[in-house]
Structures are given as C-alpha cells and as structure tokens.
LUMMARZA-805055 format. One line per field, with one value per residue (C-alpha): x, y, z; residue number from 1. Coordinates in Angstrom, 2 decimals. Layout:
N
u = (X  ...)
v = (Y  ...)
w = (Z  ...)
pos = (NUM  ...)
***
This chain:
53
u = (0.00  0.96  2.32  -0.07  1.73  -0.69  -1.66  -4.56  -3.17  -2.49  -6.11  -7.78  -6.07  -6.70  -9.91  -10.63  -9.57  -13.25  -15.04  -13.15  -14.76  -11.50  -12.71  -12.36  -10.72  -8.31  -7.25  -6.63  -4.27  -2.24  -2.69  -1.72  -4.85  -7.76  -11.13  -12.22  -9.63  -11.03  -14.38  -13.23  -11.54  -14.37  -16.75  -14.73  -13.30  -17.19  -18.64  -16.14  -16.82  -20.42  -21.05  -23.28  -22.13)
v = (0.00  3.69  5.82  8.73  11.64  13.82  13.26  13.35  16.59  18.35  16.94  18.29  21.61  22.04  21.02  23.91  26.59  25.44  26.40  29.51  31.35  30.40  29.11  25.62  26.16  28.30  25.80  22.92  24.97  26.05  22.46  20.97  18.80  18.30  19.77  15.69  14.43  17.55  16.53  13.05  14.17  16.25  13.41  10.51  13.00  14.61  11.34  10.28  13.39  12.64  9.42  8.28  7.06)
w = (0.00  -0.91  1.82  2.60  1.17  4.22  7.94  9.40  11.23  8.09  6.74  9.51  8.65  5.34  6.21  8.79  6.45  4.58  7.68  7.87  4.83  2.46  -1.26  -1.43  -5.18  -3.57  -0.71  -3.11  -5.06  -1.71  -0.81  -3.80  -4.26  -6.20  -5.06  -5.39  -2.49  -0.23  -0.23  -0.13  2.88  3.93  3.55  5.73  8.23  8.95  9.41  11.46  14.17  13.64  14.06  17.30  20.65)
pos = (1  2  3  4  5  6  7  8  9  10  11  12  13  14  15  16  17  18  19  20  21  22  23  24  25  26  27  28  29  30  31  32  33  34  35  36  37  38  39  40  41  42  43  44  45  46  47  48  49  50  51  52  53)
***
C-alpha cells in the first residue's frame, strides 16, 4: 500500500480553512490537491466526528 503523502493533522487543517470562509478552489491549489480528495476528505473526516455514541 501507498504511503499517505498527508496526515490526518495536516487533513484536519486544510480542512478547517473550509469552515473559515476560504474558497475551497483556492485551498486545493495552496494544498496541492484536487477539489475531489477535499471533499473526499471532507466526507470521511465529517462522518467520522459525527457518528453516534
């Protein structure tokens, strides 16, 4: 299996500058990722703080 070239730190960062007001478009490109892998991201990593006790 690949190595993940991100942890889940620096996912959880780039994925607080969304709720921040910054354009998603604008984060991938500082990021260097494609707007698919940060809602990807957005998608496991939300579910994940929302899921029932």
């Amino acid at each position: 299996m690949k190595a993940a070239r991100f942890t889940d730190a620096q996912k959880a960062f780039i994925l607080k500058q969304g709720t921040d007001g910054t354009p998603v478009a604008e984060i991938c490109r500082k990021a260097g990722i494609s707007q698919a892998t940060y809602f990807n991201w957005k998608k496991k990593y939300m579910m994940a703080f929302c899921r029932p006790r």
